[in-house]
Every structure is written in structure tokens, then in C-alpha cells.
N, C-alpha and C positions, 0 to 999 in steps of 0.2 A: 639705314641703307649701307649695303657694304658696297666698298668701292675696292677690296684686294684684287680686284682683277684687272686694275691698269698696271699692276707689274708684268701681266702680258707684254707691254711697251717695253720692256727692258732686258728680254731675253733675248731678242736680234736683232739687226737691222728688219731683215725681211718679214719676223712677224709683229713687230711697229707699223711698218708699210700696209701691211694686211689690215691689221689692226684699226689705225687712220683711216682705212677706208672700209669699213664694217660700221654703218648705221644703228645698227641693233645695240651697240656694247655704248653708244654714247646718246642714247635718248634717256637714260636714266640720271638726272640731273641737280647736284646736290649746291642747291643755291648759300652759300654765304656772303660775306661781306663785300666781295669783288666780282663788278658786274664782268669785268674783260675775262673772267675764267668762264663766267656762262656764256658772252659772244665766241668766245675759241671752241665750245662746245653744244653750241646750237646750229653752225653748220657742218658738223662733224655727224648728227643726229640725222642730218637728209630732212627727208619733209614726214616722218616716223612719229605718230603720238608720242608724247612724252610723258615723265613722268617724275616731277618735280617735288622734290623732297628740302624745305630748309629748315636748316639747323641756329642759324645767328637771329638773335629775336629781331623779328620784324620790324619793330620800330628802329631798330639797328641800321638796316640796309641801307645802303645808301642810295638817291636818286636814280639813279643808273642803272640799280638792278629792277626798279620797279618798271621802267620804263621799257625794258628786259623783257621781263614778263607780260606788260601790256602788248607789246608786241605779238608775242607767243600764247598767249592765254587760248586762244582756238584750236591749237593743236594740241591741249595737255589734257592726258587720259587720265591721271590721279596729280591732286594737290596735298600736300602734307605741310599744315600751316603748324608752328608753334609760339606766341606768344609771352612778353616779361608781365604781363599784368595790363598792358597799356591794349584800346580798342582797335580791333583789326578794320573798324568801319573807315578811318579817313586815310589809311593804306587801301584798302579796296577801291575806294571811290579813283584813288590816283590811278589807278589801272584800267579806266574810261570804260568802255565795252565788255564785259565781261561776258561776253558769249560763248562759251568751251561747248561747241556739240560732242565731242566727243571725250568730254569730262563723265568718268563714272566713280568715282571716289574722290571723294573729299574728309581730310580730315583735320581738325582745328582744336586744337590746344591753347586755350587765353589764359590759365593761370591767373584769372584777376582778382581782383579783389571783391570781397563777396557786394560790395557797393555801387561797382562801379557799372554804369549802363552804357548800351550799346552805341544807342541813340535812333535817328531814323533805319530801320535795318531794310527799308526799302531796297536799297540797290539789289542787296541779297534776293531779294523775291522779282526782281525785272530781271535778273540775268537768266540766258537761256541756259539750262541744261538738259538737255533732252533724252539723256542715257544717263543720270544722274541713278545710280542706284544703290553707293553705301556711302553713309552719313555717318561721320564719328564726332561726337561735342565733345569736348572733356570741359568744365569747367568754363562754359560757353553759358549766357544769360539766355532766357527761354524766348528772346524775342529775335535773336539769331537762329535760335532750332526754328521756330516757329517762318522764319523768312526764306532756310533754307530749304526747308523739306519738299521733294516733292513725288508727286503720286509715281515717278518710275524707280521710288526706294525698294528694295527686297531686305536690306539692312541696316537698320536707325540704334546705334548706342549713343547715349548719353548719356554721361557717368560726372563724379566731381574727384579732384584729385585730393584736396580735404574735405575728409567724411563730415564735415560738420556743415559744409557748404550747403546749403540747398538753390531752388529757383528761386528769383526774388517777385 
């Protein structure tokens, strides 16, 4: 995600002013380690799909941002998850409801290790998505593809990031 276009903010007063209040330029939302940079910019966003991109591995985040997102999970039009190895399942589950109707891209990066299992990928297959239509695994266990997928897909990749990975 490029973010060069908040140096807009730095070329006036007046188009800062403009800027702060232009909803469009701030629904695109690059989650790291500090939930207080996503509250200054979740209602900067208005009531706009979002469209949430993080960068600091998940297991990283701290309490604050997850709760962050729980909050928000309904209003995000694409998720861009990446993971250190560890399961995205008891981060998901913290995020209670996961209902996104108007989520249609998801994409999830676990980097795990080829051993390691999901475990119940339940939650995944009870969460509504109902415009859900591109699916990217990278190095995601087949019981996660298998939980997310669903019939309003147009576009399912699932790839490994070591070619020597397969499903287990």
C-alpha cells in the first residue's frame, strides 16, 4: 500500500484542512503496531468501506488494535492479513463477530511452518461474507482455504511461498 499521498497534509494549511476532511484519501488503512494511529483514522474514513492492509505480523499487534478492528470488521471491503509463522485462528476468534458484508477480498499470508495446523477453522466458515469474491492463501493450510471459500468467489489463488511446501 502506498501511503506518498499524505504529504498532501504538508503543502498548506488549506489543503491539510481539505484534506482532514476528504473521507476517500483516509479509508485506506495501514494497520501496525499502534492501535491510537488507526482510532485518529477511522473517523477521518466517515462511514466509507475500508480497506485494511497490515504490515506488523499479527501475532504482534497489540490488544487495542484487535479490538480496533473488531469494532470495524463490517465496514472493510478488503483485508490483507500477513502472518510470522504463528495461526491466525485465536487472532480471528478475538475479533468476535466477523460479519464483513461488504468484505470482497481477502488475503492471508501465514508463512508457517509446513507442520503447523490451523486447528478448528470453524469460525472461518460461520463468518458472513456475502460479496466475498477474491480469495488469496499464500502458504495457508487446506483447512483454512477449505473454511474460507465461498460460492460468491470469481477468484481463488493459492500458492506456497516455499516451492517445497505443499498441503498437508
Amino acid at each position: 500500500v502506498d501511503f506518498s499521498w499524505v504529504r498532501i497534509n504538508l503543502v498548506c494549511k488549506h489543503w491539510r484542512h481539505v484534506a482532514l476532511r476528504t473521507p476517500r484519501i483516509w479509508n485506506h488503512i495501514l494497520i501496525e503496531g499502534r492501535s491510537q494511529c488507526i482510532t485518529d483514522l477511522l473517523p477521518r474514513s466517515g462511514q466509507l468501506p475500508l480497506q485494511l492492509a497490515q504490515m506488523t505480523p499479527y501475532a504482534n499487534l497489540p490488544i487495542g488494535v484487535w479490538k480496533v478492528l473488531a469494532q470495524n470488521i463490517a465496514r472493510c471491503e478488503s483485508i490483507e492479513l500477513e502472518s510470522d509463522g504463528l495461526s491466525l485462528l485465536p487472532h480471528w476468534q478475538e475479533l468476535g463477530d466477523t460479519d464483513a458484508p461488504f468484505l470482497h477480498s481477502l488475503h492471508v499470508t501465514s508463512q508457517r511452518q509446513p507442520s503447523m495446523d490451523l486447528g478448528d477453522s470453524s469460525v472461518f466458515a460461520q463468518s458472513h461474507w456475502p460479496r466475498l469474491n477474491t480469495l488469496v492463501c499464500l502458504d495457508d493450510p487446506a483447512s483454512f482455504v477449505q473454511a474460507t471459500v465461498r460460492p460468491t468467489l470469481t477468484t481463488l489463488e493459492i500458492g506456497f511461498l516455499d516451492p517445497m511446501m505443499t498441503f498437508d
